[in-house]
GUDO-841649 format. One record per atom (N, C-alpha, C): y, z, x; residue in three letters. Coordinates in pm, whole numbers, plus 32768, in hexadecimal, padded with zeros to 4 digits. Each point is the difference from the previous one (the first is absolute). Layout:
% GUDO-841649
YZXALA
...
% end
This chain:
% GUDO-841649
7767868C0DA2UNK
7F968027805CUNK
7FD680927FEBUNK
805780707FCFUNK
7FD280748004UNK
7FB480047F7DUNK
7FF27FB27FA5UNK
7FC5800F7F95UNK
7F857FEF8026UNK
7FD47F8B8032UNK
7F6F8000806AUNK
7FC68058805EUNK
8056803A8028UNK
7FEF805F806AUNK
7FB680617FBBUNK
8041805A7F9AUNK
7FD580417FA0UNK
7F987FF07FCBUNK
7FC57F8B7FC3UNK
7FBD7FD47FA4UNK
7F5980398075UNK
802F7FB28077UNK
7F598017804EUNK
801480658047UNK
8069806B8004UNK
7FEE806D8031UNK
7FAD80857FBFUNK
7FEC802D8044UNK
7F8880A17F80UNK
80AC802E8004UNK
7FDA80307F34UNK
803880687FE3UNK
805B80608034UNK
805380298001UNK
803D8060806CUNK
7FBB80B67FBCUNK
7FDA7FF07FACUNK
7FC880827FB2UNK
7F8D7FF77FFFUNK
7FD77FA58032UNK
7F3A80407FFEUNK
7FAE80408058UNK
7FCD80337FF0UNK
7FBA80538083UNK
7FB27FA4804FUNK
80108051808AUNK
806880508013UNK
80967FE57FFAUNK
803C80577FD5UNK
80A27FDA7FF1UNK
804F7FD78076UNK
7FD18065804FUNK
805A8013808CUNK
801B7F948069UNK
7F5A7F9F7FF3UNK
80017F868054UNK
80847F9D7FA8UNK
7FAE7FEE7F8FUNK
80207F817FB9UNK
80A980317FEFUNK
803F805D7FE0UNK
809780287FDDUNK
80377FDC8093UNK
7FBA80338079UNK
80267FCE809DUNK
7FF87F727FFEUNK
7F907F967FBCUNK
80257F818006UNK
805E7FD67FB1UNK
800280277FA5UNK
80757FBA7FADUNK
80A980268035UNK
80118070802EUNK
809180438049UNK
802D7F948043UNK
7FAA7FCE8076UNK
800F7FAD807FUNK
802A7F777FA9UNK
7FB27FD67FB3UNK
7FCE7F567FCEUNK
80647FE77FDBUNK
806080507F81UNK
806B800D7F94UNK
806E800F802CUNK
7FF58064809AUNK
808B7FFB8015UNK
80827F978048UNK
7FC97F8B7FADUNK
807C7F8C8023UNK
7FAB7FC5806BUNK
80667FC0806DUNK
7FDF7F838026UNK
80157F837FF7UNK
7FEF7F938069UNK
7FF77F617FB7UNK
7FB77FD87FE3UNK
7FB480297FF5UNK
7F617FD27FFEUNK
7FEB7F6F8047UNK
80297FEF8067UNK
80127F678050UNK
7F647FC08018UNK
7FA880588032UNK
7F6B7FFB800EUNK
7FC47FC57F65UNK
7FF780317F97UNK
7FF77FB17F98UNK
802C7F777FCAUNK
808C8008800DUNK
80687FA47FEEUNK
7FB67F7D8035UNK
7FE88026808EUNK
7FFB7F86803BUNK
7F3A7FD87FEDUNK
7F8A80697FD2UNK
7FBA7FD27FE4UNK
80057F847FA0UNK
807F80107FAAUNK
7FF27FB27F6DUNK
80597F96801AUNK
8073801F8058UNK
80347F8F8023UNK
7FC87F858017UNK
7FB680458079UNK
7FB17F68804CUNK
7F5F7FAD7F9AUNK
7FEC80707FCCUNK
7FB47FC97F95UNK
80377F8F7FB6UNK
8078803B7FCDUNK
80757FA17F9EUNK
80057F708039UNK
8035801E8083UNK
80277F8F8061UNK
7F857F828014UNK
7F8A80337FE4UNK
7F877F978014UNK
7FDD7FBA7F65UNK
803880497F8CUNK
7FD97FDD7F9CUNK
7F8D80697FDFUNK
8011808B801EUNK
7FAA805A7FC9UNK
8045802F7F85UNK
7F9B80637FE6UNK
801D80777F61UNK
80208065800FUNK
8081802F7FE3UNK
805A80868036UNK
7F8980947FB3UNK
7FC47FE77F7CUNK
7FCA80637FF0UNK
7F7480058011UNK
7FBE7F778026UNK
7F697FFA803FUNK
8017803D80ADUNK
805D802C8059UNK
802A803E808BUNK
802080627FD4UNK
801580437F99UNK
806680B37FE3UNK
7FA48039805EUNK
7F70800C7FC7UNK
7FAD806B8063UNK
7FF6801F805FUNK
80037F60805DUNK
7FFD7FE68081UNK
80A2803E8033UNK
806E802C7FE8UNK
80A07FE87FD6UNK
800E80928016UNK
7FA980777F95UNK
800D80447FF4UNK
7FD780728052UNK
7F7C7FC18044UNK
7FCF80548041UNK
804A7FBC80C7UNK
80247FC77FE3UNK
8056800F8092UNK
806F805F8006UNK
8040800A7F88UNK
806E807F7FECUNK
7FAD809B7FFDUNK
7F8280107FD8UNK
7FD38049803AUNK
7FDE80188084UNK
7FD97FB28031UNK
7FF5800680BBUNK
8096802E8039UNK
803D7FAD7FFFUNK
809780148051UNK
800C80A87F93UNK
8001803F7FB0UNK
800380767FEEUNK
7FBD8060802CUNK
7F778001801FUNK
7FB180238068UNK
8046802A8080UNK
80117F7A803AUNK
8030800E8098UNK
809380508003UNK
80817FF77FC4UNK
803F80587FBCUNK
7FFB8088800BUNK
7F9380257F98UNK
7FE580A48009UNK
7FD1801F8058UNK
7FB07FAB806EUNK
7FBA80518084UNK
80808001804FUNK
80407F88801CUNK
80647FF38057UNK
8060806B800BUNK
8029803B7F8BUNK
804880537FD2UNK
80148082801BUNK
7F5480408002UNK
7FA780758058UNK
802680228079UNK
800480947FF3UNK
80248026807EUNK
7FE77FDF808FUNK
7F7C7FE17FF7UNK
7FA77FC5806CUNK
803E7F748043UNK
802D7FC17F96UNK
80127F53802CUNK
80E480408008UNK
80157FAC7F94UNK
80AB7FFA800DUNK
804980897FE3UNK
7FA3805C7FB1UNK
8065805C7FDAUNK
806E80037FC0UNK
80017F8F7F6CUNK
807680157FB6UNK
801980427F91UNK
806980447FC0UNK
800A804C7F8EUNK
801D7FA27FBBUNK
803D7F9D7FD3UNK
80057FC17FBFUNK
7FF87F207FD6UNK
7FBE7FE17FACUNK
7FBE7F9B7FEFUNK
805C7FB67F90UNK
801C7F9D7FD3UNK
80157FBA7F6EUNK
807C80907FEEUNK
80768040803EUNK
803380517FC1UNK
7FF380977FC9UNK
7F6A8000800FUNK
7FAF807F7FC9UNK
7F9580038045UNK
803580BC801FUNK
7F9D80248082UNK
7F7B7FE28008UNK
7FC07FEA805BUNK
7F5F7FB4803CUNK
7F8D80417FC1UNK
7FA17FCA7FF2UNK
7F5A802B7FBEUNK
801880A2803CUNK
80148018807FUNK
7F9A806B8028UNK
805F80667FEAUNK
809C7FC17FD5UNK
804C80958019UNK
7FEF80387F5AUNK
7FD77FB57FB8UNK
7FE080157F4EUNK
7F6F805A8003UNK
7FBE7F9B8026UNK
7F6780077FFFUNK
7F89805F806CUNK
809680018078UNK
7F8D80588053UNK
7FCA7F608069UNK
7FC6802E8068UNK
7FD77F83804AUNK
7F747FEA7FDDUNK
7FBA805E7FD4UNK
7F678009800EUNK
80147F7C7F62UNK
804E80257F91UNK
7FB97F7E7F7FUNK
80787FAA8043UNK
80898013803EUNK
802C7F5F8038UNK
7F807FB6803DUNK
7FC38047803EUNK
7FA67F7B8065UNK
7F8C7FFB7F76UNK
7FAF80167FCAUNK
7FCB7FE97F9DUNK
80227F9B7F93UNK
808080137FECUNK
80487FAB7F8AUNK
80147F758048UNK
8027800280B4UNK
7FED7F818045UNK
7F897FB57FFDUNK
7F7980558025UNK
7F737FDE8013UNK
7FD37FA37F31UNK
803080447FB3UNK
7FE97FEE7F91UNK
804A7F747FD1UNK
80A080168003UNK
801B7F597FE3UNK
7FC87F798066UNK
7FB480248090UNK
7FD67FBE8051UNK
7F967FB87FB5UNK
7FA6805B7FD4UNK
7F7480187FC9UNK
80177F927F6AUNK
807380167FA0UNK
80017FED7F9AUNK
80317F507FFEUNK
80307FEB8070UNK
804A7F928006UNK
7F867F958056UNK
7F9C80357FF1UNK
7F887FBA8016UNK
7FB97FF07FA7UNK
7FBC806B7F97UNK
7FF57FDC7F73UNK
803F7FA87FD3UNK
808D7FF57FEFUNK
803E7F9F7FCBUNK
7FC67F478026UNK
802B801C8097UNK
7FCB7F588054UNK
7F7D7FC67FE7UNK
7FC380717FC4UNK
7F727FA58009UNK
7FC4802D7F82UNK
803380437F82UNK
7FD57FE77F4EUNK
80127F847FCBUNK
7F857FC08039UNK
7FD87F9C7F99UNK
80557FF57F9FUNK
7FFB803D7FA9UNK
802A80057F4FUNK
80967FE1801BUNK
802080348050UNK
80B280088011UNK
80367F3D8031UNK
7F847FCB804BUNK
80157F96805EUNK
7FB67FA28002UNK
7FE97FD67F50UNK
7F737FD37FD9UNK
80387F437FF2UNK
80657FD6801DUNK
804A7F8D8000UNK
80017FC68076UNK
7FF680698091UNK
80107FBB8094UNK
7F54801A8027UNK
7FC47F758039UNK
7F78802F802EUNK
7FF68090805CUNK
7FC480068019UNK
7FC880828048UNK
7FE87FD88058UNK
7FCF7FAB803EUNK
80247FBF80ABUNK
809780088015UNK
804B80037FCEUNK
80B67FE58006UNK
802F80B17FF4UNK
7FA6803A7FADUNK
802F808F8000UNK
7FDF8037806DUNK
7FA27FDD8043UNK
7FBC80408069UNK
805F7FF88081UNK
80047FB37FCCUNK
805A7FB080A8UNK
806E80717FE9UNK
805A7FDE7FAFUNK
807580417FF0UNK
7FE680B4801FUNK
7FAB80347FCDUNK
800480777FFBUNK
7FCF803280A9UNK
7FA57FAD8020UNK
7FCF80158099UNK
80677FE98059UNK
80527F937FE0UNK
80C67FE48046UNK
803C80858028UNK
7FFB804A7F58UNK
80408069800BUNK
7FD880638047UNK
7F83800F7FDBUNK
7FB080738072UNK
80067FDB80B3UNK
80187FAA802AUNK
80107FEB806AUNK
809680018039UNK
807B7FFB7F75UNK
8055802C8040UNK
803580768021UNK
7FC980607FB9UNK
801D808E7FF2UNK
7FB6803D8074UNK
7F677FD38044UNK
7FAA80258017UNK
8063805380C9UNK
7F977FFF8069UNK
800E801C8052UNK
80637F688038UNK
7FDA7FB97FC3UNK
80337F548059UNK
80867FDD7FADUNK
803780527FA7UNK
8052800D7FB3UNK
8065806E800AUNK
800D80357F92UNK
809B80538008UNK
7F908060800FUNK
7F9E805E8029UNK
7FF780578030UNK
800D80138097UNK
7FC07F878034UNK
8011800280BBUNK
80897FFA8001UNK
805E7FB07FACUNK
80747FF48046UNK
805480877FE5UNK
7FD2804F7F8CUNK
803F808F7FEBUNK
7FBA8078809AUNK
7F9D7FE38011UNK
7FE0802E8089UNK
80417FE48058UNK
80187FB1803BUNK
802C7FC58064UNK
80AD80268008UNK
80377FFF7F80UNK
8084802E7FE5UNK
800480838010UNK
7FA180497FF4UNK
7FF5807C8013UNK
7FE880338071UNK
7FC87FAB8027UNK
7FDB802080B6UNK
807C7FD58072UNK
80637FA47FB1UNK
80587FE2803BUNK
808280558005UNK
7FE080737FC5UNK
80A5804B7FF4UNK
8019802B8074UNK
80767FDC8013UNK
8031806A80ADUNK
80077FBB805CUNK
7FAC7FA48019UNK
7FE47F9B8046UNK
80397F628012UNK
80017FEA8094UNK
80507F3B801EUNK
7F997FE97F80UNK
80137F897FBDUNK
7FCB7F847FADUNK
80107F6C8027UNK
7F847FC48033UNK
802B7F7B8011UNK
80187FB87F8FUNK
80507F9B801AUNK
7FF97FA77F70UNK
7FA57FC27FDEUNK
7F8C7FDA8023UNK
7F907FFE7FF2UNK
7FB2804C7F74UNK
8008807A8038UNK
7FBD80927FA5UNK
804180117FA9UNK
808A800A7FFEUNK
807D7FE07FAFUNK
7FBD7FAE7F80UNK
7FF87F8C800EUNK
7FBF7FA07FB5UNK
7FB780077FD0UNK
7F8280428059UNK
7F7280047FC0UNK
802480907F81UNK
80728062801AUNK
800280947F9CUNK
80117F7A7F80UNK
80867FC1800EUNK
80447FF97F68UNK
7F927F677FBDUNK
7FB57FD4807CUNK
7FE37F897FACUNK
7F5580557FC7UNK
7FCA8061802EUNK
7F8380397FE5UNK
8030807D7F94UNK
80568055800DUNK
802880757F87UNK
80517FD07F92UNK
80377F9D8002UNK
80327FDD7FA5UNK
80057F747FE4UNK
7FDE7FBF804AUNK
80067F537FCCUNK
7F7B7FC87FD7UNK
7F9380268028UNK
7F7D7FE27FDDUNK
7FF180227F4CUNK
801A804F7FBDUNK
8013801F7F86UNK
80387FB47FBBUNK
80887FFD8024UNK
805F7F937F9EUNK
7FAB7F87801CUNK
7FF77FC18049UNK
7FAD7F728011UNK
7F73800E7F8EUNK
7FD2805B8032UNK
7F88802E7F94UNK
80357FE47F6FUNK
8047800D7FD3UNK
801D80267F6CUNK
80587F417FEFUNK
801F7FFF8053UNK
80457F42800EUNK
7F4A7FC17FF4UNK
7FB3800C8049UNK
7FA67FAB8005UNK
7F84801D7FA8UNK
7FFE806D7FD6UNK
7F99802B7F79UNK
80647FB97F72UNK
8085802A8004UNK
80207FC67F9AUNK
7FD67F628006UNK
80127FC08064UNK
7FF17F6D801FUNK
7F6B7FD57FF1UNK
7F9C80658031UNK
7F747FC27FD9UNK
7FFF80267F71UNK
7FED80527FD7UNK
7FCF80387F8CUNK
80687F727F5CUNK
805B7FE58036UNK
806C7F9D7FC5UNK
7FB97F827FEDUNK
7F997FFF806BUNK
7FB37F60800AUNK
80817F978085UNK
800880358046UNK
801F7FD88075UNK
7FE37FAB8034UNK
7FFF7F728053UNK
7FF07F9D8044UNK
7FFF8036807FUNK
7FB97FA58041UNK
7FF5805980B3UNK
80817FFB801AUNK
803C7F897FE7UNK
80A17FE1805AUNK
806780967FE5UNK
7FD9800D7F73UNK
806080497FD6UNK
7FBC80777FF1UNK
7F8180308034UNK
8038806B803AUNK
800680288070UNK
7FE97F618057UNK
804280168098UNK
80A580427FF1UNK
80187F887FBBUNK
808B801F7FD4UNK
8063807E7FE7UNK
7F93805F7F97UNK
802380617FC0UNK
7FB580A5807AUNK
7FEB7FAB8026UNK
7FAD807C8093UNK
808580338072UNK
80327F418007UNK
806980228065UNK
807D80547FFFUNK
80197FCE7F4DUNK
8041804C7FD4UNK
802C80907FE4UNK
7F6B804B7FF2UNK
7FE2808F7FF5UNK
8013803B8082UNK
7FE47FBD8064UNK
7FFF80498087UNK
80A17FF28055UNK
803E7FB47FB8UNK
80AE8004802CUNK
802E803C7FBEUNK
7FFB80207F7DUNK
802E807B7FB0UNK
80058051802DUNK
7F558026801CUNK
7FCD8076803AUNK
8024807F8033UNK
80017F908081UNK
8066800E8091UNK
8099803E7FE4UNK
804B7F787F82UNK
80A5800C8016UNK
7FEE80A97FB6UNK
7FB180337FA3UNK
800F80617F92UNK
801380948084UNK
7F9B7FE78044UNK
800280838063UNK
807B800E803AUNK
80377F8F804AUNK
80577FEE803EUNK
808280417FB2UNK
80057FE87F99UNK
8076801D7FE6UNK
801880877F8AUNK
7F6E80348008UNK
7FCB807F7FE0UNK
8015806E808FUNK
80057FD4807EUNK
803D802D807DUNK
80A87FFC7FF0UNK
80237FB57FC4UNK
809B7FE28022UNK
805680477F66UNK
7FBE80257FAAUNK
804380337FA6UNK
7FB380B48007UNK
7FAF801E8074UNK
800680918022UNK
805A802E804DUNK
805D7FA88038UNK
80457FFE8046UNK
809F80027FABUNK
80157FB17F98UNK
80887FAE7FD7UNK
7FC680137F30UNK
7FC780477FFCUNK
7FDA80207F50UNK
8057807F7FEBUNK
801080017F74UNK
802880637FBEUNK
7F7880367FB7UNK
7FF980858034UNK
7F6D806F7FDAUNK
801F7FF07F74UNK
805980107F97UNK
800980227F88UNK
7FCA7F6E7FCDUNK
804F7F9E801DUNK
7FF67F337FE3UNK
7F2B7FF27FFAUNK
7FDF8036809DUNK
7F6C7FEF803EUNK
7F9B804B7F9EUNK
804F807D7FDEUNK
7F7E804A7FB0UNK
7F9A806C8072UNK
802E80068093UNK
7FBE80248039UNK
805180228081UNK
7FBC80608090UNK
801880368069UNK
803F7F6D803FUNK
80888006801BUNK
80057F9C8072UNK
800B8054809AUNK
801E7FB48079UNK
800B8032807BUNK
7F5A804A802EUNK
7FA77FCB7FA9UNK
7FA5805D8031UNK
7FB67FDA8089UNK
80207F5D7FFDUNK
7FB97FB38071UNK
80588028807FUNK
805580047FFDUNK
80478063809EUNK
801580857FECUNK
7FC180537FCBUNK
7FDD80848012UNK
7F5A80108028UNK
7FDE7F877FE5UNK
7F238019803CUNK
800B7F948043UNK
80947F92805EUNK
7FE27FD58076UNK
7FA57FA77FCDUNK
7FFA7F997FA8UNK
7F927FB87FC9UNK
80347FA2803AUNK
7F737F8F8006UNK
80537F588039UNK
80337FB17F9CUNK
80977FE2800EUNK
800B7F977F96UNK
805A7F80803BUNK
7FF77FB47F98UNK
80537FA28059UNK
80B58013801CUNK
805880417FB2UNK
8071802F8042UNK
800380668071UNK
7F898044801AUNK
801E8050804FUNK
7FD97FC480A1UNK
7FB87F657FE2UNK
7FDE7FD78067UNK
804B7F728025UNK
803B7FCC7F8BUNK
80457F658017UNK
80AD80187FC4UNK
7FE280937FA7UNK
80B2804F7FD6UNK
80007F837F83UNK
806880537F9CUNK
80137FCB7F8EUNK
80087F957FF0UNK
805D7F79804AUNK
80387F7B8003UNK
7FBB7FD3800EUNK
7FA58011805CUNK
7F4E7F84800DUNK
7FB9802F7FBCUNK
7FEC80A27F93UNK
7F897FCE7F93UNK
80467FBA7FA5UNK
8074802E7FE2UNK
802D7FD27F8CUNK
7FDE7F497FF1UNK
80217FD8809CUNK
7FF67F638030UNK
7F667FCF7FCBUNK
7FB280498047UNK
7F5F7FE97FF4UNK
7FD480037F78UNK
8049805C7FA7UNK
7FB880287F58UNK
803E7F727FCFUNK
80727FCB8025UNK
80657F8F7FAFUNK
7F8C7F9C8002UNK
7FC57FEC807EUNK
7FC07F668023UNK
7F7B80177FB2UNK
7FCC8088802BUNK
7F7D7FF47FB2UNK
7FDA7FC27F7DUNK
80CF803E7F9AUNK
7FB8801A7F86UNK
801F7F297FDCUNK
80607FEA804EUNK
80347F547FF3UNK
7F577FDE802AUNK
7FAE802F8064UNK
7F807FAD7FF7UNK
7FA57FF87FD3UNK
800080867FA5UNK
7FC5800A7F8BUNK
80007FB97F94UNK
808C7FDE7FDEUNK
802E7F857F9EUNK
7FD27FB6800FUNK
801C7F938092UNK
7FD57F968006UNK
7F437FF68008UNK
7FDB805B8006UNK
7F5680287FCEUNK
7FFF7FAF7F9AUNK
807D7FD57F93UNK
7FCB802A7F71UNK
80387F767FBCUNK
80097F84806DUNK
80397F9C7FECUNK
7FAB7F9F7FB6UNK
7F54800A802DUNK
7FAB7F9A7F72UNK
801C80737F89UNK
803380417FBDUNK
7FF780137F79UNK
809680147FD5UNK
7FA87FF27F4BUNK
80977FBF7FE4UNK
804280837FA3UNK
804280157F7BUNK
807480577FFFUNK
7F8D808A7FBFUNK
7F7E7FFA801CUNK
7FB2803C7FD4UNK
7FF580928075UNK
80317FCB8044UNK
800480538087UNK
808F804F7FFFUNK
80397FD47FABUNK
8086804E8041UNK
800180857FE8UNK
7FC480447FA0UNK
7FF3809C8026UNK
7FF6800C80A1UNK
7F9D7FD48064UNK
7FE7804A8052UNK
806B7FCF808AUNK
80707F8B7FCFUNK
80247FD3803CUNK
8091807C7FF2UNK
7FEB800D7F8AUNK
8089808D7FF9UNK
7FCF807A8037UNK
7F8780187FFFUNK
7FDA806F8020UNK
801B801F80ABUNK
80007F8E8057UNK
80317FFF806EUNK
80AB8021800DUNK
80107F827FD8UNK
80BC80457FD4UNK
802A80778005UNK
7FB280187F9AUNK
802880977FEAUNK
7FF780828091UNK
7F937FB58055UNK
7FED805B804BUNK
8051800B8059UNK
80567F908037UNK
80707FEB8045UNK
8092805C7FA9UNK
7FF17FE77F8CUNK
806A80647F96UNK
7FE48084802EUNK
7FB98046801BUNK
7FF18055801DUNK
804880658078UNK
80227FAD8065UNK
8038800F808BUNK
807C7FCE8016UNK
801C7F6B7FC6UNK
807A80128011UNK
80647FA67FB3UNK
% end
């Protein structure tokens, strides 16, 4: 995947240097690239083409890097360090971190909608997909729900709002990248009813237990600030249901995620590990 990454990224030396060397710092420095992964997965899973989706693949790993470097900013989380190595703005300064965010945002839209790149899936099917994506990121997406998380520090949280942070800042995306991989793959409605349901129990379990390992991670293992969510009083779900019931809640999600994935056959099992794994994670 990082070979792709590369390939449709600008240069890290071309002018200007400063942006493009700030995009490439963030992009390169590690990761799972899970947002990709699972564009191509679910592609896989319908009987799509792992390198007719790269584009579509690639530029979602640009987005989730985006949100990343803003998140990161003093303004939003305030962390020194990301992937292991300190954040866009403490390298770069905040003024080209948020630039280098605005730019892979920008670039990872070029990508979704070059023809030339996506000349195998109609363009009614690209459209869809790329408009998916824009609507999950958008205000009705992981930006309202990054608001709203933001507006929530300090403050009771119903479980309600609770829900609406992790299933709008962070679950609307992953589903995005499950169900673009799935249209763009040549998808059946069923399946990507199927593959919809799937993205949005992930989603969900991924935050969840992205709350529970800020809590129970090793900073060096993570690559990044843990404890930061009870030092800014943020809502999460251990701090509101305590470790034993997320841990409970992430288990069932990611088991109903699976069973999401019961019409397809061993073509699917990437994304059926990819859940697994997320439970590996915690405990």
């Amino acid at each position: 995947m990082d070979e792709s990454i590369l390939e449709f990224l600008p240069r890290k030396n071309s002018y200007p240097e400063s942006i493009h060397s700030a995009m490439n710092y963030s992009l390169m420095a590690g990761g799972k690239r899970l947002r990709p992964i699972l564009v191509v997965a679910a592609a896989e899973a319908v009987g799509g083409d792992r390198q007719t989706v790269l584009p579509f693949a690639v530029a979602a790993e640009f987005i989730h890097t985006y949100t990343l470097i803003h998140d990161d900013l003093p303004a939003l989380d305030d962390d020194d360090f990301r992937r292991g190595k300190p954040t866009s703005h403490k390298v770069y300064g905040e003024a080209i971190a948020i630039l280098a965010g605005d730019a892979l945002l920008t670039e990872a839209f070029i990508l979704m909608t070059n023809g030339s790149l996506l000349d195998d899936i109609p363009a009614k099917e690209v459209l869809k997909a790329a408009h998916d994506m824009a609507r999950a990121i958008g205000t009705g997406g992981m930006i309202g729900g990054q608001v709203v998380d933001l507006e929530s520090e300090g403050k009771p949280v119903s479980p309600e709002a609770l829900e609406y942070i992790h299933i709008y800042k962070t679950g609307h995306l992953i589903r995005a990248c499950v169900r673009g991989g799935a249209k763009l793959g040549g998808a059946t409605p069923a399946q990507f009813s199927a593959l919809s349901r799937y993205g949005a129990h992930i989603g969900l379990a991924f935050q969840i237990i992205d709350d529970i390992l800020d809590i129970t991670g090793d900073q060096e293992k993570l690559g990044k600030d843990v404890g930061s969510d009870i030092d800014r009083e943020k809502a999460t779900y251990p701090a509101l249901y305590g470790l034993a019931e997320s841990k409970k809640k992430a288990e069932e999600l990611v088991n109903e995620s699976i069973a999401c994935l019961e019409p397809f056959d061993d073509r699917a099992d990437p994304l059926r590990e990819i859940a697994r794994f997320f439970v590996q994670r915690t405990f």
